[in-house]
N, C-alpha and C positions, 0 to 999 in steps of 0.2 A: 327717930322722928316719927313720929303717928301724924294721924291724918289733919287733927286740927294746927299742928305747929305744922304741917304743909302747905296747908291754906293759910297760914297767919303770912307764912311767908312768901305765897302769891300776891299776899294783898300788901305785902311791905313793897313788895319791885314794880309793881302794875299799877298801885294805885285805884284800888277797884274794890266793892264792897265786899264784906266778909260773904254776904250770901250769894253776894255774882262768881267768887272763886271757888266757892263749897260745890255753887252746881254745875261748873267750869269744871270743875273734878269727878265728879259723881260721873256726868256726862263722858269724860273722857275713860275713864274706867268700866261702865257701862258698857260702851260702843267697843272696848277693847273685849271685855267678857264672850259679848254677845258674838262680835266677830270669829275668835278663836272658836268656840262650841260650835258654830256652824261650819267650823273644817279649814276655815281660812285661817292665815297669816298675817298679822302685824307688824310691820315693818318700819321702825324710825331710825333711819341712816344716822351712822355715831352712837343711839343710844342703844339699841338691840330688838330682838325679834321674840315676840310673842308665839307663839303656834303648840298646835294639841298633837302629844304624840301617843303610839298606842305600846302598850308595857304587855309582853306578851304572858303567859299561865306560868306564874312557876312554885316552887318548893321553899315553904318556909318553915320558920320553928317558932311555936310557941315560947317567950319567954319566960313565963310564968309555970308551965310546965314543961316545958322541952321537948313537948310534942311535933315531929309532925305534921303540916298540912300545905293545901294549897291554897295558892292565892291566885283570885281569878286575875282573867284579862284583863285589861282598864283602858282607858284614854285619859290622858292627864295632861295637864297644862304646863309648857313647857317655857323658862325666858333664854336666853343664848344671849347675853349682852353684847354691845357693839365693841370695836377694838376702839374709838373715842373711850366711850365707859372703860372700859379696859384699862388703858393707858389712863385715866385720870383717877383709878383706886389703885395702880402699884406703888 
């Protein structure tokens, strides 16, 4: 599913116009972005937690040549899905 058959499908259950769900989306996506890069946690009980974790220096290989290097530190964005989520994709 991509994002326009996300919103077709907000607007089949809700009742609401294509562009009131597109920015219902946007928004809710946005404020999730914005919240995690500033350090914080996103939390929706049943469905899972958003949050930035930090990936520490390590040893890779190039595949191309089989080199070789390192890969720096990072912060990366991390999802942990709920045990609802969970239980409803086994």
């Amino acid at each position: 599913m991509n994002k326009s058959e996300l919103v077709a499908k907000i607007v089949e259950r809700h009742g609401i116009s294509k562009a009131h769900a597109d920015t219902l989306l946007k928004d809710l996506t946005d404020t999730i972005v914005e919240t995690v890069a500033a350090g914080e946690e996103v939390v929706i009980i049943g469905f899972g937690t958003f949050k930035a974790v930090k990936r520490a220096e390590r040893l890779g290989r190039n595949p191309s040549t089989g080199k070789v290097m390192k890969i720096p530190a990072a912060t990366v964005p991390k999802f942990v899905p709920g045990s609802r989520f969970k239980e409803q994709v086994k």
